[in-house]
C-alpha positions in Angstrom: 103.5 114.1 107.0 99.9 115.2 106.7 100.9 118.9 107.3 103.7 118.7 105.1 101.7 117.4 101.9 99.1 120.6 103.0 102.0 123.2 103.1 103.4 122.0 99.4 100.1 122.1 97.7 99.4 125.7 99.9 102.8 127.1 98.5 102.6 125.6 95.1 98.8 127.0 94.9 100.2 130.5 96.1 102.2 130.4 93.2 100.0 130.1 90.9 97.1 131.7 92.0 97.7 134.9 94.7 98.3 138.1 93.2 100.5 141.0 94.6 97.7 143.4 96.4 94.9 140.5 96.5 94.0 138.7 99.8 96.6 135.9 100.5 95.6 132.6 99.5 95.0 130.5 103.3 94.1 126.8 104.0 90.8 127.3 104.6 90.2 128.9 101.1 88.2 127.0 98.8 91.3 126.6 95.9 92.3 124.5 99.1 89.5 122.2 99.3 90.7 119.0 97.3 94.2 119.4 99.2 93.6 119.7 103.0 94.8 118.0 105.5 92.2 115.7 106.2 92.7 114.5 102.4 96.1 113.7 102.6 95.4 111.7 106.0 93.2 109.5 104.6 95.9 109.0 101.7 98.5 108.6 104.2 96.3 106.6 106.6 95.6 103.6 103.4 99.0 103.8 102.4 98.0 105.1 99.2 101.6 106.6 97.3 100.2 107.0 93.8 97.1 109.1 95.0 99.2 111.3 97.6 101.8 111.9 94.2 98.6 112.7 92.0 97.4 115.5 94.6 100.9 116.5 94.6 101.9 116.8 90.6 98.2 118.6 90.2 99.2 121.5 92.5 103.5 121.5 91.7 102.0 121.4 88.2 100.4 124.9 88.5 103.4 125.9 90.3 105.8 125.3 87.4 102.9 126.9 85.1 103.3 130.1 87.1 107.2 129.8 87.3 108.0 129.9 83.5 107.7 125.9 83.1 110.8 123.5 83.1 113.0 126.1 80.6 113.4 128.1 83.7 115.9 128.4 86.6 112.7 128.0 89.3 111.3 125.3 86.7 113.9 123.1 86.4 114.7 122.8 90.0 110.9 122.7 91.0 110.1 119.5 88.3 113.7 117.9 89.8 112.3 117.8 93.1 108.5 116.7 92.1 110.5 114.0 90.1 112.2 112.2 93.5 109.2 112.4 95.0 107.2 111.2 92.0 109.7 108.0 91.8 109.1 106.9 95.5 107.2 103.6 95.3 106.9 103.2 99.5 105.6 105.1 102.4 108.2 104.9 104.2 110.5 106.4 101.8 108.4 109.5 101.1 109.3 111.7 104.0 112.9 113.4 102.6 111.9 114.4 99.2 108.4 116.1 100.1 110.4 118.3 102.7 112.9 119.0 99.8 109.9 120.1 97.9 108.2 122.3 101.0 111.8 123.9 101.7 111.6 124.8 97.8 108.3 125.9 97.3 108.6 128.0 100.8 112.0 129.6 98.8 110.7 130.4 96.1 107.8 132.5 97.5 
């Protein structure tokens, strides 16, 4: 799950950072630093929901920023998918709509 959480805020950061020409943005980059892996273990590890959807709406939030907002085609379908996974209350229930999100964000790239 850990890896998954990483690769949505890498893809949503992408969006809304990397520039055509400029050096790819990478997980090791320092935009990357509040949304490793090891962050979203610890979440994972204390169970903690709300904190792993907060790391999640601060990066799909720059995402939708960079794709025109909700108005949009990308938008609207990007802030549908942050909203399953932003209603999820257990961790057990979280799995299906962050790999909705990753196969979205990995799309739209």
């Amino acid at each position: 799950m850990e890896l998954h959480l990483e690769t949505v805020a890498l893809f949503s950061l992408k969006l809304a950072y990397e520039s055509e020409g400029q050096s790819p943005i990478l997980r090791d980059d320092l935009v990357m630093g509040d949304y490793q892996r090891d962050v979203f273990e610890l979440l994972v590890r204390r169970g903690d929901v709300e904190g792993i959807q907060v790391k999640v709406d601060e990066c799909v939030g720059l995402a939708l920023e960079a794709v025109g907002g909700v108005d949009k085609p990308l938008g609207r379908e990007l802030g549908r998918l942050a909203g399953e996974l932003a209603s999820v209350q257990t961790m057990e229930l979280i799995g299906v709509p962050l790999v909705a999100l990753k196969d979205y964000l990995k799309d739209i790239q």
